[in-house]
C-alpha positions, 0 to 999 in steps of 0.5 A: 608523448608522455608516458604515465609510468614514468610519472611516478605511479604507485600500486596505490593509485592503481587500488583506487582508480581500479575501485573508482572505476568499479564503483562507477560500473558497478552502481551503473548495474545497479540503476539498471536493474531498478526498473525491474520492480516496476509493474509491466507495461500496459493500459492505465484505468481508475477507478474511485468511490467515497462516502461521507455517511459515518461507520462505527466499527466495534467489537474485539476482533470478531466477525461482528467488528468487520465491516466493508466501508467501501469498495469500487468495480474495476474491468479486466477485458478477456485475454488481459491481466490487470496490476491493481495499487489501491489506497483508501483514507478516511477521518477516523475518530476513536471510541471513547465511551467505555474504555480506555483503548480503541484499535482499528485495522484495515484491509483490501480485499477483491470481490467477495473475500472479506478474511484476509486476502494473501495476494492483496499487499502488505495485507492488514494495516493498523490505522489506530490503536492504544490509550486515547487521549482527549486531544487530536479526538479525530485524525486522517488516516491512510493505507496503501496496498496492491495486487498483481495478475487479477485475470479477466471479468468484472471485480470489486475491490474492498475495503474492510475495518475491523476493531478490538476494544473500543474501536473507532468511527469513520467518516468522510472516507474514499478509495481510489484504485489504478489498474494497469490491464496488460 
């Protein structure tokens, strides 16, 4: 049987075996842990709405520039919680009559609320802003956000685009929603 300290090993093979092997256990942990972040187990429902009517969106960040472009119900059976991750996209065209800046944000909402809605992440998106040029004149554009703990009833997810300057036009827009009821 041969004997590894008579092989010659030094304190150094040791440091390095010992940090292999804490790098091995440790980053084990660390995948572990990942799931942690996922959404809690439950039943999945979608739910989607989508228009190809244009928008315009103007005004300087008043209430006047504000305006719900779509929204779609979802169901949240009693006894349950529901997890809900939306996106929207939409064509977007900047104003360019009148100036030489068109901003535009967006943001989900639930039910009723059309001021900014702290549960509902990462909260106002800017989907467009600065000087226009002549070209792309259109572009796709997207935005993702999501809610947790929603409690039971009939509930509207919403989504609002408001403006500074010129602002923007919106077509062929839509918004489709997963809830997870636990």
């Amino acid at each position: 049987m041969v004997r590894i300290l008579d092989r010659n090993v030094k304190v150094w093979h040791l440091l390095v075996l010992g940090i292999a092997l804490g790098i091995v256990v440790g980053g084990g942990i660390g995948f572990a842990a990942s799931p942690a972040a996922q959404f809690a187990g439950g039943s999945i429902r979608l739910a989607s709405a989508w228009s190809d009517e244009s928008v315009d969106i103007t005004g300087s960040s008043g209430p006047g520039s504000l305006k719900r472009v779509l929204r779609t119900s979802i169901s949240v059976p009693s006894g349950h919680v529901a997890d809900v991750q939306a996106s929207f996209s939409a064509s977007l065209l900047p104003n360019k009559t009148g100036g030489t800046y068109a901003y535009c944000f967006g943001r989900f909402t639930l039910d009723s609320q059309s001021n900014q809605d702290p549960l509902f992440h990462p909260g106002s998106n800017q989907l467009i802003g600065g000087a226009w040029a002549d070209q792309p004149n259109a572009v796709t554009v997207a935005m993702n956000g999501f809610r947790r703990n929603i409690g039971p009833g009939t509930h509207n997810v919403n989504v609002y685009i408001s403006s500074a300057y010129q602002g923007c036009e919106l077509q062929e827009r839509d918004l489709n929603v997963v809830v997870n009821i636990r």
